[in-house]
Structure formats: C-alpha cells, structure tokens
C-alpha positions in Angstrom: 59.8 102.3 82.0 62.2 104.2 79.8 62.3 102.9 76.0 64.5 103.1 73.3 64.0 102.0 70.2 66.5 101.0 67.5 66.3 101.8 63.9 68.4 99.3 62.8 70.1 98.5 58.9 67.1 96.3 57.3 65.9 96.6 53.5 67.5 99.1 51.8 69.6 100.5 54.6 71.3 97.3 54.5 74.4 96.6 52.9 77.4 94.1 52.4 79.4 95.3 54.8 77.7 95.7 58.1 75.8 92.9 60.3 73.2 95.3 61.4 71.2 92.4 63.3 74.4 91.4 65.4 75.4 94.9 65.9 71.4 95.9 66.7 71.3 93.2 69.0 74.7 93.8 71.2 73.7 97.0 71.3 70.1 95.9 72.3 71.9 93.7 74.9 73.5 96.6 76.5 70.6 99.0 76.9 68.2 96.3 78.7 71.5 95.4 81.1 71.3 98.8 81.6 67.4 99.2 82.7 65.9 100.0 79.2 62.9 98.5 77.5 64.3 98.0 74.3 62.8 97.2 70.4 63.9 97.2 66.6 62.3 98.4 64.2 61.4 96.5 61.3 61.0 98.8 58.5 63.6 102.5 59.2 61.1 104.3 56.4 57.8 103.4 57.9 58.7 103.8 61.2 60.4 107.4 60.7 57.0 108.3 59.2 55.5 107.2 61.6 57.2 109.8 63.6 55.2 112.6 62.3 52.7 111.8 65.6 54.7 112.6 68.9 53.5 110.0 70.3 55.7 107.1 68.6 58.6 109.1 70.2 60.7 106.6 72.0 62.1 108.2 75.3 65.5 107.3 73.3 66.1 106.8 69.4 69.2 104.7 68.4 70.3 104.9 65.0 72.1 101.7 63.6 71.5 102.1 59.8 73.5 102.3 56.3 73.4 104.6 53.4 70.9 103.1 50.8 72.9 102.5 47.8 69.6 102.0 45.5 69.4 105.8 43.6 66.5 106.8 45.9 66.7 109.2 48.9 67.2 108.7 51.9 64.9 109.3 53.7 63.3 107.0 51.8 60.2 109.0 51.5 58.4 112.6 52.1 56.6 110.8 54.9 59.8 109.8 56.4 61.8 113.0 56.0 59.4 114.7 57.3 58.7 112.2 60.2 62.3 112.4 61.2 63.0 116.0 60.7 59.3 116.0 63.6 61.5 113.9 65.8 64.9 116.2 65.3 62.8 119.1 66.5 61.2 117.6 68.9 63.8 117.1 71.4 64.6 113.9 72.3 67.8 112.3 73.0 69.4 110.6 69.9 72.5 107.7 69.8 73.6 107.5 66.8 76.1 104.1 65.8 78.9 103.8 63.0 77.5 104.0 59.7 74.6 105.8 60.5 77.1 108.8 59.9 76.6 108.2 56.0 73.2 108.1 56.0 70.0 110.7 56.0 71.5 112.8 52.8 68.7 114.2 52.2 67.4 114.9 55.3 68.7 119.3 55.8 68.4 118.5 59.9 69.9 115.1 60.6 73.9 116.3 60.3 72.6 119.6 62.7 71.5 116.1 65.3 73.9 114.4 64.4 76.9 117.0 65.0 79.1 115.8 61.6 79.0 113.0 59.3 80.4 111.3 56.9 81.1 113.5 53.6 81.5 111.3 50.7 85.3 110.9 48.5 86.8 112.7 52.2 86.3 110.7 54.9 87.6 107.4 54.7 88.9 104.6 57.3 91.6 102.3 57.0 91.5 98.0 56.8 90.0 96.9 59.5 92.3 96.1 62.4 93.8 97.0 65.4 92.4 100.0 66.7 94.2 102.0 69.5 91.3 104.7 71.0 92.8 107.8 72.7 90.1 109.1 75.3 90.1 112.5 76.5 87.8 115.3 78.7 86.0 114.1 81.7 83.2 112.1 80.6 85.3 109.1 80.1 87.3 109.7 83.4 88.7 106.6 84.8 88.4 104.6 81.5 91.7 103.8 80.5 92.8 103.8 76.7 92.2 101.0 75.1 92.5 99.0 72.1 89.7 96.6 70.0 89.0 95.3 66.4 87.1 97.7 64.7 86.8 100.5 61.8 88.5 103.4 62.2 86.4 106.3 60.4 88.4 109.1 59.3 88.2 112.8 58.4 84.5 113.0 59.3 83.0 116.2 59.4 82.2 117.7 62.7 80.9 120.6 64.3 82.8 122.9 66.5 80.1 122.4 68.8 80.7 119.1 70.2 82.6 117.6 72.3 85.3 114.7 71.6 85.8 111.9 74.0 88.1 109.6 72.0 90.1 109.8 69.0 92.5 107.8 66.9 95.8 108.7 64.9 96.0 108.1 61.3 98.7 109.3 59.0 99.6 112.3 61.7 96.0 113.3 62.6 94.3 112.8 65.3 90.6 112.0 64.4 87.6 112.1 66.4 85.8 109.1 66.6 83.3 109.6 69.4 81.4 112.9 70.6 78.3 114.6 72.4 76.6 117.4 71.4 73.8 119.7 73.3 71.9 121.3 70.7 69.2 123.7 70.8 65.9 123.1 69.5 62.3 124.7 69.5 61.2 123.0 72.6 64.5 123.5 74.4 68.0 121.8 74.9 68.5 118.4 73.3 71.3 115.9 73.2 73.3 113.9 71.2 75.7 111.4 70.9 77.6 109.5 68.7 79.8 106.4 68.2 81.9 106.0 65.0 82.8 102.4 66.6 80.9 99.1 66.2 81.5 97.6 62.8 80.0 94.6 64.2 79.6 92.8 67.1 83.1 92.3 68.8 83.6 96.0 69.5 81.0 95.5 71.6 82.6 92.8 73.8 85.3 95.5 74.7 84.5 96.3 78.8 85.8 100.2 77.9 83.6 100.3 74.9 80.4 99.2 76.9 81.5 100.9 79.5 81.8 104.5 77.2 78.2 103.6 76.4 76.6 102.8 79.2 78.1 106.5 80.0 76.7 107.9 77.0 73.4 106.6 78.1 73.1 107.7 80.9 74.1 111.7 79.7 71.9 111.1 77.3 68.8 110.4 79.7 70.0 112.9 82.1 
C-alpha cells in the first residue's frame, strides 16, 4: 500500500491565518479517494527528525505547514534540519501546499526541493477573493480554466527549472502559481510539486482543483 504522510501546520507552524486541520484533512480526503494510505503528523519537528532513519520515509511527503513566527528556526531543531535535509536527498517525491512556501528558512536544501518560495517584503498576494487560474503545458490537458476562492500568492521566487501549469494575472504579470520540478539528487532523479492554492478548505471543493491534484499525484508516484 502506498503511504503519504502529511506534515501538517500544528504548534508552532501554526498561525492565525490558515486552518491547517481543514486544509490537512481535504487534502487527506483526496489522497485516500485516490488509493493512498494516508496520516498527519502530530508534531512537524519530531517527526522531520525522525527522518534521519530512512525507514520513516513515507512513499510520499505532503507538506501543509506555516512559517513559525516564534524567533526560533525553522527547522525547529538540529535534529530536524538535519532529518529533513536526509529526506531531501533521499529521493522521494515531495507535495508541497500554500504556505509551506514560507517555511524551512533555515533549512539550505528545502527551496532546491521545493523549486522557489516565498521571499519575505517581495512576494505578496492580494485580499482574498475571486481567483481566475490560467492553466498552461500538457499536464493539465483537458482541464479547462477555472475560477475558485482562494489566495493568490505573488512574485514567488522560482527556479528556471520547473515547470508552470497555472498562473494568475496581477497588476500586468502573470504569476506562477503551481509547478513541478524533476530534480537531481545523490540516489537519482526525484520529483516535486507544488501548489500555491488551498488557503483553506473550499479550494478544495473546486472539481479542476482536485482534479490538478489528483494529476500531480499521480506524476509524482510515477
């Protein structure tokens, strides 16, 4: 049975603005509709340390956290850093979600994984709202455009190595919002993706949305 397990924003990767649980648990939702055995992780630090042993690997790691706003790192710990820096080279296929974009600062490796992020006093997003995604390339072929209540992140940081499949327009740019990336790593290719979307849990009741993840997951499994 395949497994993916879902660090989700608890403790200090919490925050005001994000329901992590309802957000964890659409997402959740989607991945056992779509075969997976599925948990959450209680504790992001323990469990990334936790990581330093291969075999806590989940066949798939889904990243669903915020940017601890407390003054420590984050990673919250050596144990942790190095735990998910283990995991990074290790190969295995990563989903990242939202906000998780801010987070990891002080991991070196987790922007290389990740394939951008979120650089602080650049990127920004408007009010949430209305938001018009603009898909493009061939992975979402037959998905039409589409429009859902969400966040629209802005002037992330990305690498020329991946590729976009949806964007939005804001003030004349068009900004990528969702992206894969094959990277290389010591034991081999590895992939990526992520999802600026899902502020919480209504952008996940959007049939093109699910249906753009259940894609994602299924790239990302091979």
């Amino acid at each position: 049975m395949t497994t993916a397990l879902i660090l989700s924003g608890t403790g200090r990767y919490a925050d005001p603005w994000h329901p992590f649980a309802e957000t964890s648990a659409a997402i959740a939702d989607l991945l056992r509709g779509h075969g997976l055995t599925v948990e959450t992780a209680d504790d992001v630090d323990t469990t990334l340390g936790s990581f330093r042993d291969s075999a806590a690997w989940p066949d798939l790691l889904v990243v669903n956290v915020g940017l601890p706003r407390d003054g420590g790192t984050s990673p919250g710990t050596d144990a942790a850093r190095d735990g998910l820096d283990a995991w990074e080279a290790g190969g295995r296929p990563l989903l990242a979600l939202h906000s998780s974009a801010t987070s990891f600062v002080d991991s070196e490796s987790w922007e290389a994984a990740l394939g951008g992020r979120w650089v602080r006093d650049v990127s920004m997003h408007p009010e949430y709202g209305a938001a018009t995604i603009l898909l493009e390339g061939s992975f979402p072929v037959g998905i039409p455009d589409f429009t859902l209540a969400d966040e629209r992140y802005s002037w992330l940081r990305t690498s020329p190595d991946v590729v976009v499949h949806a964007r939005h327009e804001h003030e004349g740019h068009l900004h990528p919002l969702v992206w894969s990336l094959e990277r290389q790593v010591e034991t081999g290719p590895a992939r990526s993706f992520y999802d600026a979307l899902g502020h919480d849990a209504a952008s996940y009741s959007s049939p093109e949305h699910r249906e753009l993840m259940k894609r994602a997951v299924d790239w990302l499994l091979g």
